[in-house]
Each structure stands twice: as structure tokens, then as C-alpha cells.
N, C-alpha and C positions, 0 to 999 in steps of 0.2 A: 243976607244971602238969598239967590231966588230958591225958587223948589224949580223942581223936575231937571230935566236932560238940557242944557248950554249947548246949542250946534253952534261953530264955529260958522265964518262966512264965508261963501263960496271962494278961491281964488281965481285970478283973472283965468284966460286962454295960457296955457302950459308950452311955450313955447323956448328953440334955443336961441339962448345969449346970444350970439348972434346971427340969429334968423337964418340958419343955415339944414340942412336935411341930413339926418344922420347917416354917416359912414362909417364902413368898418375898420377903415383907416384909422379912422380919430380914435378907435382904442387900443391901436399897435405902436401910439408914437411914445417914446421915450421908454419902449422895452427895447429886450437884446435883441428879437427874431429868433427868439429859440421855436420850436415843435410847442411845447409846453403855455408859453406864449402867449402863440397864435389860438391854441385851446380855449385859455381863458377868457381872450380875447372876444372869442366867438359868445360864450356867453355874458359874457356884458352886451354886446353888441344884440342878443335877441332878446336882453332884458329892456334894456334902453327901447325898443324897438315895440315892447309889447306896452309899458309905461306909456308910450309916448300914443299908442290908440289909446287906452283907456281915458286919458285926458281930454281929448278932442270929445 
């Protein structure tokens, strides 16, 4: 076994599957369209959104 700290190796450019810019859309499909929803919605969609600078 080595000694000290193992960093892993960088991974590529973080990019979506397919190559497309994220929408808020794409985190309302295959819910009801409740109020409640649309809430959750919104925070995936500003988490997705913050992930996706920190990558680049």
C-alpha cells in the first residue's frame, strides 16, 4: 500500500448527456403540476444550475 493522500484523476469537461443547456422544464416532466411541484422543481433546477458552474 502507498503512504500518504491517493487523489483521484481529474474527470473530463462535465457536460449533459445530450449536449443540451439546462431547463426548467426538464425538471417538471413526469410530475402532476401541482404548486408543491413546481417548488421542488425550482430547487433542483438552481442546484443543477450551480453544479453545473462549478464544473466548468
Amino acid at each position: 500500500m502507498t503512504q500518504g493522500i491517493v487523489f483521484k484523476k481529474a474527470k473530463g469537461e462535465a457536460t449533459d448527456p445530450s449536449g443540451k443547456k439546462i431547463k426548467f422544464s426538464d425538471f417538471l416532466k413526469g410530475t402532476h403540476g401541482s404548486d408543491s411541484a413546481k417548488w421542488k422543481a425550482g430547487f433542483k433546477y438552481k442546484k443543477a444550475l450551480r453544479n453545473s458552474k462549478k464544473k466548468k
